[in-house]
C-alpha positions as CSV (number, residue, x, y, z in Angstrom):
1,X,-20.6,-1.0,12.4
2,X,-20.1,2.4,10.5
3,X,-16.8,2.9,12.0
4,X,-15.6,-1.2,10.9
5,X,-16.6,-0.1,7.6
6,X,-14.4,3.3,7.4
7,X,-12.0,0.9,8.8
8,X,-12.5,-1.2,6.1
9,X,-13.3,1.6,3.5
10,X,-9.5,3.0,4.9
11,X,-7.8,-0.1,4.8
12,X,-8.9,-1.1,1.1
13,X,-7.5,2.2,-0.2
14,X,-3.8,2.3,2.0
15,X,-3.3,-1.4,0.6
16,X,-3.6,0.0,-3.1
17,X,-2.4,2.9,-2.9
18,X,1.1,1.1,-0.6
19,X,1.2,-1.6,-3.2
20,X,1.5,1.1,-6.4
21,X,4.1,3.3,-4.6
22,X,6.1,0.4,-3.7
23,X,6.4,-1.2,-7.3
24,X,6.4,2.7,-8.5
25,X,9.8,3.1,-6.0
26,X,11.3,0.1,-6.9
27,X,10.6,0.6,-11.1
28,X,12.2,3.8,-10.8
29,X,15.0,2.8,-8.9
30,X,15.6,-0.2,-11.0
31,X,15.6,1.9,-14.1
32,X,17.9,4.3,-12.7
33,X,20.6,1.7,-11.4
34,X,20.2,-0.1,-14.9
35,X,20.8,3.5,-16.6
36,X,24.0,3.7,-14.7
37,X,25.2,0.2,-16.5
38,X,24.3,-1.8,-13.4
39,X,25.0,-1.5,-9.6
40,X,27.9,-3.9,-7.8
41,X,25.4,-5.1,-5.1
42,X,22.1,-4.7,-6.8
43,X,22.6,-6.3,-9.5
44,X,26.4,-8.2,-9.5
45,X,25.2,-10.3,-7.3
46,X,22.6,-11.5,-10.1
47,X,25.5,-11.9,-13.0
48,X,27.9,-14.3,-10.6
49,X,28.3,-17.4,-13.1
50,X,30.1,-20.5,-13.5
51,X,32.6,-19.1,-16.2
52,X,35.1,-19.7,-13.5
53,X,34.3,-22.6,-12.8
54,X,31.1,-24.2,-10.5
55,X,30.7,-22.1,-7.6
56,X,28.2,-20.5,-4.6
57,X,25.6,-18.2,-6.0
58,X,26.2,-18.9,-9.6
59,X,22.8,-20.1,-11.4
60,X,21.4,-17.0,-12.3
61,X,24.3,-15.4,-13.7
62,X,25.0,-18.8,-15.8
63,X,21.4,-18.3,-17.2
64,X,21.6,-15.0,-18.0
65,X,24.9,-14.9,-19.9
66,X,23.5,-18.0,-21.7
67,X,20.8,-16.0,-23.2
68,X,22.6,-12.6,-23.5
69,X,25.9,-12.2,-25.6
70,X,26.7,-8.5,-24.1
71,X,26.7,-6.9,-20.8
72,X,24.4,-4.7,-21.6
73,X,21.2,-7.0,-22.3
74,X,22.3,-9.2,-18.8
75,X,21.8,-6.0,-16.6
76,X,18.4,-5.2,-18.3
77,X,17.6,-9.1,-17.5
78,X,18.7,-8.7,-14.4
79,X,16.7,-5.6,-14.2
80,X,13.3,-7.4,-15.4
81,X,13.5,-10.1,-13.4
82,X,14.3,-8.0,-10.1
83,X,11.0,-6.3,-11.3
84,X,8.9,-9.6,-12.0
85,X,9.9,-10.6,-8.4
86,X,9.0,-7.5,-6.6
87,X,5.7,-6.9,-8.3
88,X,5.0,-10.7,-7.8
89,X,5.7,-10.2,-4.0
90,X,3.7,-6.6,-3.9
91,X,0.6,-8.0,-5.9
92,X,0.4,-11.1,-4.2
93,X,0.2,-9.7,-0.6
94,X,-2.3,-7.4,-2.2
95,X,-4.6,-10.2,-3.4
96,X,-4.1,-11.9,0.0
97,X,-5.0,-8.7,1.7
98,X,-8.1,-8.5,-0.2
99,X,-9.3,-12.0,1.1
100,X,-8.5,-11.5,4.6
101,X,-11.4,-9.4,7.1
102,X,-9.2,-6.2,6.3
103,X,-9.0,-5.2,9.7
104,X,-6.2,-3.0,11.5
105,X,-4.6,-6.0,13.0
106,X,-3.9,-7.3,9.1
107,X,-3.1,-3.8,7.8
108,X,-0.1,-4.1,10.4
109,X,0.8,-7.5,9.4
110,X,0.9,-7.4,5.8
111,X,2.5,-3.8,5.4
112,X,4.7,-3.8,8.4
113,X,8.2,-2.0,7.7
114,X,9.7,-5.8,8.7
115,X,7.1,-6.8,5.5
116,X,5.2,-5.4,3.1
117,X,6.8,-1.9,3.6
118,X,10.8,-2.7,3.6
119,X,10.9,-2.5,0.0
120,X,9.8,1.0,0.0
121,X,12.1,2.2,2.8
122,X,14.9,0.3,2.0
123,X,14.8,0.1,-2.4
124,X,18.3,-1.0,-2.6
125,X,18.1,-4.1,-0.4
126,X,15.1,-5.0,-1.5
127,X,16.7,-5.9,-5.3
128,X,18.7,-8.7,-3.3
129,X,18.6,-12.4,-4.1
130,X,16.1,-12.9,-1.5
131,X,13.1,-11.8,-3.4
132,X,13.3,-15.0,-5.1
133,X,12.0,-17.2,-2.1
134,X,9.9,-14.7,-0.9
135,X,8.5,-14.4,-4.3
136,X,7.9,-18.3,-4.3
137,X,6.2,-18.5,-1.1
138,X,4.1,-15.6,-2.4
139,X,2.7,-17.6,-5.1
140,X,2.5,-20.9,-2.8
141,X,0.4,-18.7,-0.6
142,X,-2.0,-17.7,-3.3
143,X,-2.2,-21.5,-4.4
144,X,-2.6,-22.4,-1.0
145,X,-5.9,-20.1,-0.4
146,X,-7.0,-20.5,-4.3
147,X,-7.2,-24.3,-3.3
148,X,-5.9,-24.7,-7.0
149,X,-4.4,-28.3,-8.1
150,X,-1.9,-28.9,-6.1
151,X,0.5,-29.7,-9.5
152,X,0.7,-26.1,-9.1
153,X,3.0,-25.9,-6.4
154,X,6.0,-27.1,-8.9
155,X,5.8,-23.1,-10.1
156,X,6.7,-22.0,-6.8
157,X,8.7,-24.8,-5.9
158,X,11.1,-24.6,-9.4
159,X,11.3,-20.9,-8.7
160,X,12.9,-21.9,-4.9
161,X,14.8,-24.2,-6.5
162,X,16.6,-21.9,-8.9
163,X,17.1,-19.7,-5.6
164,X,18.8,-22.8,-4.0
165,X,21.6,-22.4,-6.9
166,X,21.5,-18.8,-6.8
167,X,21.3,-17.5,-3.0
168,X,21.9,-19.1,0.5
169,X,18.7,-17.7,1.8
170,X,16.8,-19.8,-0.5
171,X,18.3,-22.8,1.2
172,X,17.9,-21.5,4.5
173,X,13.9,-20.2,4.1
174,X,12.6,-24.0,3.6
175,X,10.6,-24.2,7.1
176,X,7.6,-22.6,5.3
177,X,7.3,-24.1,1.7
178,X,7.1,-27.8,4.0
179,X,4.6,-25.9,6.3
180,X,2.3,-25.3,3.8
181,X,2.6,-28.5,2.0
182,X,2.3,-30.6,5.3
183,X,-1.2,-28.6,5.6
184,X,-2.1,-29.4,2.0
185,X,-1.8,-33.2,3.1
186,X,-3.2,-33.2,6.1
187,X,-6.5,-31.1,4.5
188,X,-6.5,-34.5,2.2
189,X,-5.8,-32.1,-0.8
190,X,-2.9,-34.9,-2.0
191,X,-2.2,-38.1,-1.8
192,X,1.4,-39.5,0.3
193,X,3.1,-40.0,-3.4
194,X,2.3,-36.7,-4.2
195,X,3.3,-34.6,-0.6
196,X,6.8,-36.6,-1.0
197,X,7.4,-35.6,-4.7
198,X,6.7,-32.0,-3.7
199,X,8.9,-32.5,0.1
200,X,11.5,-33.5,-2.1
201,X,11.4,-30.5,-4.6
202,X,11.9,-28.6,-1.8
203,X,14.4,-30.4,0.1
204,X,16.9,-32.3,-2.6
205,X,17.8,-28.2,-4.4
206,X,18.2,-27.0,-1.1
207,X,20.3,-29.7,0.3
208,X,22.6,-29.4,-3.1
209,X,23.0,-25.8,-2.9
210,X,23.9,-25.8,0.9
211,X,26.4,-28.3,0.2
212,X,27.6,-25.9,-3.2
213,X,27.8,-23.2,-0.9
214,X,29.8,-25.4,2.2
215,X,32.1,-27.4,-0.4
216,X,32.7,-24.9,-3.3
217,X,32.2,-21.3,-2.1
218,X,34.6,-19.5,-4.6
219,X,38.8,-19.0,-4.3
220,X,41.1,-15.8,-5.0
221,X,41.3,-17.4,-8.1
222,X,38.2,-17.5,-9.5
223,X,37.2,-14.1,-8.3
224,X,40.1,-13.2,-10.8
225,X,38.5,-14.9,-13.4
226,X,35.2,-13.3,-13.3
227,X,36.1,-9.9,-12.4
228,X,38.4,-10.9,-15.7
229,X,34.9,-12.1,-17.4
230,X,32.9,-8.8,-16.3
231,X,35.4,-6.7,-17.7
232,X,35.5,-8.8,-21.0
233,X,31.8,-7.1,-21.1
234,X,32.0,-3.9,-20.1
235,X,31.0,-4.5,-16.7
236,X,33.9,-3.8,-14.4
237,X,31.5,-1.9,-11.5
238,X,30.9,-6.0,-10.9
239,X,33.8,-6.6,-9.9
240,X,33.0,-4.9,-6.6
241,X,30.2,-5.5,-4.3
242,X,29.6,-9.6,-3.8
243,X,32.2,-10.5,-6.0
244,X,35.2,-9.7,-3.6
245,X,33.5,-11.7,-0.6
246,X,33.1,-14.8,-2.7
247,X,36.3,-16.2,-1.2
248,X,35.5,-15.6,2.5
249,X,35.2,-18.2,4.6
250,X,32.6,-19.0,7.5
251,X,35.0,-17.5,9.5
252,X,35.8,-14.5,7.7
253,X,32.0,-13.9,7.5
254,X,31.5,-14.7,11.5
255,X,34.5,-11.9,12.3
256,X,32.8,-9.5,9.9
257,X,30.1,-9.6,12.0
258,X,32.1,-9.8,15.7
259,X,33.6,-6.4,14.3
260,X,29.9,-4.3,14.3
261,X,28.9,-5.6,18.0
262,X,27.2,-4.3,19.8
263,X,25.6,-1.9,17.0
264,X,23.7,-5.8,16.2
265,X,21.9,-5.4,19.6
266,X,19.8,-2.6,18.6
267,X,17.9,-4.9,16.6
268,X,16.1,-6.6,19.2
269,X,13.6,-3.8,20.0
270,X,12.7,-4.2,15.7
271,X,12.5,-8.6,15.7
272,X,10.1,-7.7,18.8
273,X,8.0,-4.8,16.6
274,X,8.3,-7.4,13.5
275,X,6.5,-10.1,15.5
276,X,4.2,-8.0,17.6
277,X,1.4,-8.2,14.8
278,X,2.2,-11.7,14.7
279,X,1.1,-11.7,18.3
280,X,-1.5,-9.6,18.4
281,X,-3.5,-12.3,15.4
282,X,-2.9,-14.9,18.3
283,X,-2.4,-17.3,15.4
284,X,-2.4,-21.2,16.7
285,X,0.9,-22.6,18.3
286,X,2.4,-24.0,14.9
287,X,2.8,-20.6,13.6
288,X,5.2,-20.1,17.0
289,X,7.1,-23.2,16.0
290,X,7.3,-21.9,12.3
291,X,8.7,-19.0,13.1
292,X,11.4,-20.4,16.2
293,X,12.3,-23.1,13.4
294,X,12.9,-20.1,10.7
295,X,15.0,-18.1,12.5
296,X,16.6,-21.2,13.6
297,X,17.5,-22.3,9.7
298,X,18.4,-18.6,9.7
299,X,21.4,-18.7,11.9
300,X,23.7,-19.3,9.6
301,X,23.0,-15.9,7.9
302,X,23.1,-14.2,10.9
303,X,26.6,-15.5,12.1
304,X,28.2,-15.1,8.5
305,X,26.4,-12.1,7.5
306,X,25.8,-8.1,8.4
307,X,22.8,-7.4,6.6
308,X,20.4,-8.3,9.7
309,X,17.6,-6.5,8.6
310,X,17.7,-8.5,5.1
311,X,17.5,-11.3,7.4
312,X,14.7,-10.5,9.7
313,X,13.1,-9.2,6.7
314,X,13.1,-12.7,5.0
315,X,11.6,-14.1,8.2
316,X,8.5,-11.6,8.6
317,X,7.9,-12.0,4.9
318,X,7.6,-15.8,4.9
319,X,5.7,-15.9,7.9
320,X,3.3,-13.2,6.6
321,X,2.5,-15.2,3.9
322,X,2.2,-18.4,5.5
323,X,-0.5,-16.0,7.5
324,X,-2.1,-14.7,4.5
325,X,-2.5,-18.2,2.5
326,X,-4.0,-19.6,6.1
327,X,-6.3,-16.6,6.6
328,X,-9.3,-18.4,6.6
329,X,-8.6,-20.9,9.2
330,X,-7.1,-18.9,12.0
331,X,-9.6,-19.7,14.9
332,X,-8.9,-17.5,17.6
333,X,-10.0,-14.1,18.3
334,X,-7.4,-11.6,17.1
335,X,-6.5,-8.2,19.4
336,X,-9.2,-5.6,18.5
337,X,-6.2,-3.3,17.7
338,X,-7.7,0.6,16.8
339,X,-7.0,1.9,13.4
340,X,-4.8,4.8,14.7
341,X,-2.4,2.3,16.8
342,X,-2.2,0.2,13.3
343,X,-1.3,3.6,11.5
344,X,1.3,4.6,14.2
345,X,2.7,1.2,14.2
346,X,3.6,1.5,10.5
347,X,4.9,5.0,10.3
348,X,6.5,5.1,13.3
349,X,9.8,2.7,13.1
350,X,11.8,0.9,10.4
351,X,13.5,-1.8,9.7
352,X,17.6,-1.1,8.7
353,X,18.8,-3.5,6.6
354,X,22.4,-3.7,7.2
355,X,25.0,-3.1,10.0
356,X,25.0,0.7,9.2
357,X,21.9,1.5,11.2
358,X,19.4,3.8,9.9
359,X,15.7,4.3,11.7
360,X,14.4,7.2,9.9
361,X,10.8,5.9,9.7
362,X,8.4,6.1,6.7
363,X,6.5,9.3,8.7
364,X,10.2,10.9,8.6
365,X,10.7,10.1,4.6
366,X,6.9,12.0,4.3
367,X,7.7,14.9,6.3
368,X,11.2,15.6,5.6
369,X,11.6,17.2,2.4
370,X,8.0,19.5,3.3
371,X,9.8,20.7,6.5
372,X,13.2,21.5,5.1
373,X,11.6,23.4,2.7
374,X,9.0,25.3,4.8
375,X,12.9,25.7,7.5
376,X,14.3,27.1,4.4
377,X,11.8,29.5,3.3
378,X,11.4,31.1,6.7
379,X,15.1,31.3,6.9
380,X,14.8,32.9,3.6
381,X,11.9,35.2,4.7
382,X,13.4,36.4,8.1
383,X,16.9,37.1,7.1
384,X,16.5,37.7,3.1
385,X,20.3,39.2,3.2
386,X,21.3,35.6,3.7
C-alpha cells in the first residue's frame, strides 16, 4: 500500500510538472516563430483562404483575414489560437488524468511520446492543423466523464466542424466523436432525436469537407493568387510550406510518399510501442474496433502524406481520450505494469513526425546538453592548449 501511494504520490507530480513544460515549450516556441513574422508550415497553413477562390483547407485563413486587416495581427491570431488548442489538449488530458486510479499503466497512456508527450519532442508539428480535432475530442472527453448536458457536445462538435473546412484530418478522425456519442445513447443520456442531430453534426461538415478537398483541392492558378495575397501583406515566407502542395493531386501525394520507402517501415516498431499501453489497460473489444476503424479512415493520409508520425500521433491521441472520458467503466483488470517499466517506456523512444526520421528520445533531449558540456570541459581540462 505504501509503495501504490509513492506510485501515486510520483505520478500526481510527473503529470503536472509534463503538462507545464509542454505548454511552457510550445508558448515559447510559438512566440519565437510569431517573432520571426510567422513560419511557412507552422503557421501558413493556418492563413490558406478563399481569396482565390473556394478551396481545400481554406476556413481558417478566411476567418482570420475577416477579422484582421494586416498580416501582422493574422500571425498573432494564428499564434493564440495554436496556443488555446494546445493548452486545451495539455489541460484536458491533465484533468482526465486526475480522475483516473493514476497508476503506471495510465501514466504510459496519457503521456506516451505517441500522446501526451509528442508535443514536447516534436514543437513544430505539434502547431499543425490537427490540434483542432484532437482538441475537440479533448473537450468531448471531459463532457463525456463530467456527464454534463449533452447540448454541450455542439462546443466540441462546432470546433470539429471548423476543422472539417480547415484540415483533412478533421474529416478523417470522425470514428471517435460517433464512439462517444453512440455511448451517450446507449447510457440513455439522450433521446434518438437528439443522438441523430449530434451524428449529423459530426458527419454532414465532414462529408462537405472531404468532398471540398476531392472536388476543389486548389490549381497552379490559385496558388498564384494567394502567394500574390500573402505578399500583398507582408507575408511572402507563406508562400512556401503548404502553399506549393495545394495543387498536388492524390497521385502526386501517393508518389511523394513511394519516394521515402522503405525509411516508412521503421515506423512499425513505434504504432506497436504507441498501442502497447493500449494493450496493457486490456480495455473491452470496442476500443480494438475503434482503433482498426481509425486507422482505417486514416488511410488516406497515409497514402497522400509523409508526415507518419503526425498521423499515428492523431490516432493515439483520439484513442487516449476516448480512454480517458471512459475511465470509469473499463471492467477488466489492467497489466500491474511497475513504475520504473512506465518510466522507461516514456523516456526511452519517440515518435518522428515526418519522413526524415529522428528517434532521439526525451532521456536523450535531458542528458544531451549536460554531457556535451561535462565532454567539453574535460577536453578543456586535459588538453588546455586546445
Amino acid at each position: 500500500m505504501k509503495t501504490q501511494r509513492r506510485h501515486y504520490k510520483f505520478n500526481t507530480w510527473f503529470a503536472y510538472i509534463a503538462t507545464t513544460i509542454t505548454i511552457l515549450i510550445a508558448g515559447l516556441r510559438l512566440r519565437d516563430i510569431a517573432a520571426g513574422g510567422g513560419g511557412a508550415w507552422q503557421t501558413g497553413d493556418w492563413l490558406l483562404n478563399y481569396s482565390a477562390g473556394f478551396i481545400r483547407r481554406g476556413m481558417t485563413g478566411e476567418i482570420i483575414f475577416f477579422i484582421s486587416p494586416t498580416g501582422e495581427l493574422a500571425v498573432t491570431i494564428v499564434t493564440v489560437t495554436q496556443f488555446v488548442l494546445i493548452a486545451t489538449i495539455q489541460v484536458s488530458a491533465l484533468i482526465l488524468f486526475l480522475r483516473t486510479p493514476r497508476t503506471p499503466i495510465w501514466l504510459m497512456i496519457v503521456f506516451s511520446p505517441a500522446a501526451g508527450l509528442f508535443g514536447f519532442l516534436n514543437p513544430d508539428a505539434f502547431m499543425r492543423k490537427e490540434i483542432i480535432p484532437i482538441a475537440a475530442i479533448a473537450l468531448m472527453a471531459i463532457i463525456f466523464r463530467a456527464k454534463l448536458t449533452p447540448w454541450f457536445y455542439t462546443i466540441p462538435l462546432l470546433l470539429l466542424a471548423l476543422g472539417s473546412f480547415s484540415h483533412e484530418t478533421s474529416n478523417f478522425a470522425v470514428p471517435a466523436f460517433l464512439y462517444l456519442i453512440f455511448l451517450e445513447f446507449k447510457r440513455h443520456r439522450f433521446d434518438s432525436k437528439t443522438f441523430g442531430i449530434l451524428v449529423s453534426l459530426v458527419v454532414i461538415p465532414a462529408a462537405l469537407g472531404l468532398g471540398l478537398t476531392v472536388f476543389s483541392p486548389g490549381t497552379s492558378d490559385q496558388v498564384t493568387e494567394l502567394c500574390s495575397f500573402f505578399t500583398d501583406r507582408d507575408l511572402e515566407q507563406m508562400c512556401a510550406g503548404p502553399l506549393t502542395y495545394l495543387d498536388d493531386s492524390l497521385l502526386d501525394g501517393m508518389n511523394q510518399v513511394s519516394a521515402w520507402f522503405p525509411n516508412y517501415l521503421t515506423y512499425i516498431p513505434a504504432i506497436v510501442l504507441a498501442a502497447l499501453p493500449i494493450a496493457l489497460l486490456r480495455p473491452q473489444r470496442s476500443i480494438w474496433v475503434l482503433l482498426l476503424v481509425t486507422y482505417i479512415f486514416l488511410t488516406p493520409l497515409f497514402l497522400s502524406g509523409i508526415d507518419y508520425g503526425r498521423w499515428i500521433f492523431l490516432a493515439t491521441s483520439l484513442i487516449t481520450f476516448v480512454l480517458l472520458g471512459t475511465s470509469n467503466q473499463i471492467q477488466r483488470n489492467p497489466v500491474d505494469v511497475p513504475l520504473y517499466a512506465a518510466i522507461l517506456f516514456i523516456v526511452l523512444w519517440l515518435m518522428p513526425y515526418t519522413a526524415d526520421l529522428d528517434y532521439r528520445s526525451l532521456l536523450y533531449f535531458i542528458l544531451d546538453d549536460p554531457v556535451s558540456w561535462t565532454i567539453d570541459f574535460l577536453a578543456q581540462a586535459l588538453n588546455p592548449t586546445k
